[in-house]
Structures are given as structure tokens and as C-alpha cells.
C-alpha positions in Angstrom: 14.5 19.6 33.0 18.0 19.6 31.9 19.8 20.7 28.6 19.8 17.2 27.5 16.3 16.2 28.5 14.8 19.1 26.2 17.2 17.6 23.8 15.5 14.3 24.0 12.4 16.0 24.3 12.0 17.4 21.5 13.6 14.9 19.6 11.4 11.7 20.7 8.7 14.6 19.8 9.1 15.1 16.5 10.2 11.4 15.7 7.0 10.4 16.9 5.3 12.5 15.0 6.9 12.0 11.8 5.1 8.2 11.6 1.6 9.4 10.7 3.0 11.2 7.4 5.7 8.5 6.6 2.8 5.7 6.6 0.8 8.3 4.8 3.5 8.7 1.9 3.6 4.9 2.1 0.1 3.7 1.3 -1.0 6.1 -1.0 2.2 5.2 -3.3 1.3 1.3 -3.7 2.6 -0.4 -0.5 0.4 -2.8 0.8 -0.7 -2.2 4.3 0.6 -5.7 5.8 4.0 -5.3 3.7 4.2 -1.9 5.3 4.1 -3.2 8.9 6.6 -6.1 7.8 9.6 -3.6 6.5 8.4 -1.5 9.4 9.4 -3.9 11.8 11.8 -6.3 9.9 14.5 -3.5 10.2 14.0 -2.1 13.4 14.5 -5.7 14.7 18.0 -6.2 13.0 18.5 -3.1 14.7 17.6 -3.4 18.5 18.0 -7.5 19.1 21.5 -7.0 19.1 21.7 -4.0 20.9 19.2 -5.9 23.4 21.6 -8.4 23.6 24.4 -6.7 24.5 22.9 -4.9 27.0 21.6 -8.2 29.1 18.1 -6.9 28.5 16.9 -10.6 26.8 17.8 -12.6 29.5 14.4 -12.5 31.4 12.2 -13.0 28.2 12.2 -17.0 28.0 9.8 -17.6 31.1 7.3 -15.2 29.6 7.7 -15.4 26.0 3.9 -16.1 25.8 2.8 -13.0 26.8 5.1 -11.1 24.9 3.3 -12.5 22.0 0.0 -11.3 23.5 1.4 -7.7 23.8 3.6 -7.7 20.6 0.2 -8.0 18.8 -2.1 -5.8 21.0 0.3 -3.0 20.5 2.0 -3.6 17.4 0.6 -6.0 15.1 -2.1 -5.6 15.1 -2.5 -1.6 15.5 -0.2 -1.1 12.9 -1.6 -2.7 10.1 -5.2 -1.2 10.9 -3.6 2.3 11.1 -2.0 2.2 8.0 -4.8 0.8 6.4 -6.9 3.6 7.7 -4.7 5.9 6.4 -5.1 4.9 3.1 -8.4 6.4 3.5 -7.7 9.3 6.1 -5.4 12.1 6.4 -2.8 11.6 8.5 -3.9 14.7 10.6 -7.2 13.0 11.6 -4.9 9.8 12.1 -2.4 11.4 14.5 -6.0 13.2 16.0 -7.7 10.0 16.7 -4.4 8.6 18.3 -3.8 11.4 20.8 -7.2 9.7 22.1 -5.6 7.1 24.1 -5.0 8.6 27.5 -8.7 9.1 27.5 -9.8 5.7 27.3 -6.8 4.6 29.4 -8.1 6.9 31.9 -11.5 5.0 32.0 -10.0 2.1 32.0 -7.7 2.6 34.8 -10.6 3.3 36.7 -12.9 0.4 36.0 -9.6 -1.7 37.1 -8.3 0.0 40.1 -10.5 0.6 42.4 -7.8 3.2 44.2 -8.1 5.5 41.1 -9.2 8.8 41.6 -11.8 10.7 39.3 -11.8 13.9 40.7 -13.6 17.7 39.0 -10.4 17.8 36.5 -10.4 14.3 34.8 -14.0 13.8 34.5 -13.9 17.6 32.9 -10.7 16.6 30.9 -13.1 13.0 29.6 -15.7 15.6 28.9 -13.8 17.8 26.7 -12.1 14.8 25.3 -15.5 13.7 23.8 -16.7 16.7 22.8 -12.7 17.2 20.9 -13.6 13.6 18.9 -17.5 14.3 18.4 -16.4 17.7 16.6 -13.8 15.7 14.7 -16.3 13.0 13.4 -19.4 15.2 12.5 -16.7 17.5 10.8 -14.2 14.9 9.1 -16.1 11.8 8.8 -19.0 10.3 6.6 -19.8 7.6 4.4 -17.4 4.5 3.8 -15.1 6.6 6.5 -16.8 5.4 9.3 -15.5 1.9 8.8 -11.6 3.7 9.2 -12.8 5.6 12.2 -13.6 2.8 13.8 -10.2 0.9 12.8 -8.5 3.5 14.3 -10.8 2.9 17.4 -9.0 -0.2 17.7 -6.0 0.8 17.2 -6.8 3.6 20.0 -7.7 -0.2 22.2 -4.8 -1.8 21.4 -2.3 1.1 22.0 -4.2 1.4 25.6 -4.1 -2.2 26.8 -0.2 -3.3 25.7 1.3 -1.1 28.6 -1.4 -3.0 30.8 0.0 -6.0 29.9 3.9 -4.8 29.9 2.6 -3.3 33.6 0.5 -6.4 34.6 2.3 -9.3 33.1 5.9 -8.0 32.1 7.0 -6.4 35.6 10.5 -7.0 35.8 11.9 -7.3 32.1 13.9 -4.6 30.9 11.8 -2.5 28.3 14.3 -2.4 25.5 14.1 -6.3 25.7 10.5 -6.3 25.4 10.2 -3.9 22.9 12.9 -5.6 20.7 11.2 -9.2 20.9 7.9 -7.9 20.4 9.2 -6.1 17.0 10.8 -9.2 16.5 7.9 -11.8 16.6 5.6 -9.2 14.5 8.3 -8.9 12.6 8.9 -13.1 11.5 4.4 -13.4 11.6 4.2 -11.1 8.7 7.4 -12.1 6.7 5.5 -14.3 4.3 2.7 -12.2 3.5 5.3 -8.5 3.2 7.8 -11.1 1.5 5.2 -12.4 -1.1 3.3 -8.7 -1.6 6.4 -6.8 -2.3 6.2 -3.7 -5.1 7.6 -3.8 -8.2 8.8 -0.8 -8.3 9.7 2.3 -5.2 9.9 5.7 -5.8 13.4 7.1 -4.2 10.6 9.4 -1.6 8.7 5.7 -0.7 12.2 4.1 0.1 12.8 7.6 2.7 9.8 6.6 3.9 10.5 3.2 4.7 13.8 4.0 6.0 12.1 7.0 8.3 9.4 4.6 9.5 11.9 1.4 10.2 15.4 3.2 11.3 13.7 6.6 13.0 10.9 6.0 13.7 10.9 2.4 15.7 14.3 2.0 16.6 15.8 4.9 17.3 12.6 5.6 18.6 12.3 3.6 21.5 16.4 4.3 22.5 15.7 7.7 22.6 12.4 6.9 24.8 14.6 4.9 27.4 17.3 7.5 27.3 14.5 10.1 28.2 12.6 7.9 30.6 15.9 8.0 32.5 16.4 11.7 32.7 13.4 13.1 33.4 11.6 10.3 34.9 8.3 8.0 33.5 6.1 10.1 35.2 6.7 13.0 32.4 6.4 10.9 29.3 2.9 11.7 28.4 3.4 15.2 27.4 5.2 13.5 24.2 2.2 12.1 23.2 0.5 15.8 22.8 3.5 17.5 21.2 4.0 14.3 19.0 0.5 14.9 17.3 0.6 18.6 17.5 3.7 17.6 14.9 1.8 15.1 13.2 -1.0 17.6 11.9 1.8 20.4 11.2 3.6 17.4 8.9 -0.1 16.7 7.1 -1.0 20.1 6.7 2.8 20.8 5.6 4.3 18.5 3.3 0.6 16.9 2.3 -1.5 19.6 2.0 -4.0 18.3 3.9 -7.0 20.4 4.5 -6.8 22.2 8.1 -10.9 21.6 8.1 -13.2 22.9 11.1 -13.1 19.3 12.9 -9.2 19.8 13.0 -9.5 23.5 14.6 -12.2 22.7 16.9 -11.7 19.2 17.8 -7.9 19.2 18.2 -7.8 21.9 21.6 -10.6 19.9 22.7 -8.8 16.2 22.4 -5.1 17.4 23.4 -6.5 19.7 26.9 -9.1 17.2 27.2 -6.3 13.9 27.1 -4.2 16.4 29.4 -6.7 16.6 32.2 -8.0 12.5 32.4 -4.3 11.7 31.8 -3.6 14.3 35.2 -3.2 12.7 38.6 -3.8 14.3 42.3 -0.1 16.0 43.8 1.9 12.9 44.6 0.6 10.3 42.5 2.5 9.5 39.5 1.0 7.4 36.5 4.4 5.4 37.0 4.2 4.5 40.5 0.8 3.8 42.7 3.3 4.5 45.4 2.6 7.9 44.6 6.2 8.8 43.6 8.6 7.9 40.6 10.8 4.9 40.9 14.6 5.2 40.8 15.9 6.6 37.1 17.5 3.6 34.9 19.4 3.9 32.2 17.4 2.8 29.2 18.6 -0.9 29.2 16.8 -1.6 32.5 14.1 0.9 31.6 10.7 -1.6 32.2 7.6 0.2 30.7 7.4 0.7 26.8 5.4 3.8 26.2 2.8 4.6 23.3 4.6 3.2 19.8 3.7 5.2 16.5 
């Protein structure tokens, strides 16, 4: 990997790790959860439609502006308003935990739907050590009224596996950024008049950084980074963001939060990241980008066709 890729790297890492703690900051000062995912995405769309514009990357979107819909909901509307709901309730260590779940069940999934996908010793191992991760997390971190926030951020684990099905399946052929920046665009105008009508009163100077972090860093220059990166060291290499990502995430909680660092954290988060590692692996010479078995030519971001995980 080049200079510039570690660059990109490690910045896409840590900008997608900052979300869990900026939502946290968020909800527990007084912003509603479906105002939150409003001046989330309200910004980040002033911010990429024109970009998206400019680069010729909205031209494509008319014909299949339906499914954009489906897919801006499955992997943004929706998700995002259950997660930082959750996290009113949970730490944003066990948020960012239960996320780095995702490649497990898109694992299974790819499975049950391709019938060319390969379950070899390693991935049903990595699935194994995957559950045991989330079991240890849940008997350690969860009881009571908790359960009904694990199993929010189970759907938010659903949603954030089948949108890049659908962007794979249905979207083939639109430039990412375009995709991305209408989809933040129609969650956007859907929750205007409930985020309009539920504004605070009053935000502290840290809950406006926090906003700011969320809309500015975290979405938009979030998913120009992503394309930028995508183009240099190839789709294929993208997951490894999600692990270093929530490695961040419980750093940030444990950091600036104080969150406890409790037993299901130590024990459960080897298990999940190793265990999402291994079911997320393919055979030599298949890549998760391309059945083919190798990547497709590198694009610059403004052709770049596959939206990864969102935070």
C-alpha cells in the first residue's frame, strides 16, 4: 500500500470511528434521536449533491430512483435512527461492538444467496468465534430493559448488511458518490418535518461539535475519503476499515466517556473482530468485489460504484 493509501487508511479509520461517540454525546445531551438523523444528513447533503453534480455522478439516478429509496432507508434511515436511539441506552463501545457484527451475517447471507459461495474450515471457524465474541458480550453487558436496544442494534446490524445487496443487485452501474448523495438526500427531506419541529432549545458549544463531526466528518467527508481509498488500494481491501474503525470506537468510549472496559468488552471484542475477519475471508483469488475472482479496474471516486458500511 502506498504512502497515500495508509494516509487514507487511517484516516477513513478513525472518522469512522468517531460516529459512535459523537451520537453518544448527542443523545445523552437532549437531541432527539429522529432530529439527530435529520441534522446528520441535512448537511452532508448540501455538501455532496453538488459535488455529485459536478462530477456527472447524478446522471444515471432517474431510471432507478425507486430503489435508491429502498436502499436510502435500509442503510441509512432507518439504521440510524435505531442506533442512536440505542445509544441512548448503551455505551457506544457495545454500539460500535455490535456493529463490527455485520460481516458475519453478510457472510451467512451471501451464502444462502449464492450458491457459488464457499464455506470452507476458516469462515465457518471465523462464524463460530463470531458468536461466541457476541454471546460473551450479551451475558456480560446486557440485561433487563437492554435487551429491547440489543435487538435495535440487531436491525441496524440487518440493514447495514442488505443496502450494499441492493447497491450490488439493483444499483450496478451508478456511480457510488451519486448514490450515496441521493440516498442522504431523500433521508434527509423524509425527516425534515419531524428534526424541523423537534429542535432543542438550547445546544451546548460540545453538542454543536458534535453535530458538526457527525454531519461534515463523519458522512461527507466520509464517503469522499472512502472513494478516494477504494481507488488506491482497490474494494477488495475495504473491510479491514471496518475492524480498525471499531477498535477506535471503544478506545473513544473508554477515553473521552469513561465507559466501563467490562469483561464482555475484553472477551467478546477478540472474539467478534478475528471472528468477522475469518467469515468476511475469501479462498486465494476470490475477491468480495468481484465473483470474477479478481478486482475490477481502480476508479477515481466519482465513478466508484459500491458504497461501503456507513457509520
Amino acid at each position: 500500500m502506498s504512502r497515500r493509501g495508509v494516509a487514507l487508511f487511517l484516516a477513513l479509520s478513525v472518522i469512522w470511528g468517531l460516529p459512535y461517540l459523537m451520537i453518544r454525546v448527542a443523545v445523552q445531551h437532549g437531541i432527539d434521536p429522529g432530529t439527530l438523523v435529520f441534522l446528520r444528513t441535512a448537511p452532508a447533503a448540501l455538501i455532496l449533491v453538488p459535488i455529485a453534480w459536478r462530477a456527472g455522478a447524478l446522471r444515471a439516478i432517474r431510471p432507478r430512483i425507486s430503489w435508491i429509496v429502498v436502499y436510502a432507508f435500509v442503510h441509512f434511515g432507518v439504521p440510524w435512527l435505531l442506533m442512536s436511539s440505542a445509544e441512548q441506552h448503551l455505551s457506544s463501545s457495545v454500539t460500535g461492538m455490535l456493529v463490527a457484527t455485520t460481516p458475519l451475517l453478510a457472510a451467512v447471507v451471501a451464502k444462502l444467496t449464492r450458491s457459488d459461495e464457499e464455506f470452507g474450515p476458516g469462515r465457518l471457524a471465523g462464524l463460530a468465534l463470531g458468536a461466541a465474541g457476541v454471546a460473551l458480550l450479551v451475558g456480560f453487558d446486557f440485561a433487563g430493559s437492554n435487551w429491547k436496544w440489543l435487538a435495535a442494534m440487531g436491525v441496524v446490524v440487518v440493514g447495514y448488511t442488505i443496502g450494499p445487496r441492493i447497491v450490488a443487485t439493483r444499483l450496478t452501474g451508478i456511480p457510488g458518490l451519486g448514490v450515496v448523495a441521493m440516498a442522504v438526500s431523500v433521508v434527509a427531506v423524509a425527516y425534515a418535518p419531524y428534526g424541523a419541529t423537534h429542535l432543542p432549545s438550547h445546544v451546548s458549544w460540545s453538542v454543536l461539535g458534535a453535530l458538526v463531526v457527525l454531519a461534515v466528518v463523519c458522512t461527507a467527508a466520509a464517503f469522499l475519503v472512502f472513494f478516494e481509498l477504494v481507488h488506491e488500494v482497490g474494494p477488495s481491501r475495504m473491510l479491514v476499515v471496518t475492524y480498525a474503525n471499531t477498535a477506535i470506537a471503544v478506545l473513544l468510549g473508554v477515553a473521552v466517556l469513561s465507559e466501563p472496559l467490562t469483561s464482555g468488552i475484553l472477551l467478546g471484542f477478540p472474539l467478534i473482530l478475528v471472528g468477522s475477519f475469518l467469515a468476511a475471508s475469501k479462498r486465494r483469488g476470490v475477491s468480495e468485489a468481484s465473483p470474477t475472482g479478481s478486482d475490477p479496474p481502480r476508479r477515481s471516486w466519482r465513478r466508484a460504484s459500491r458504497p461501503a458500511l456507513p457509520r
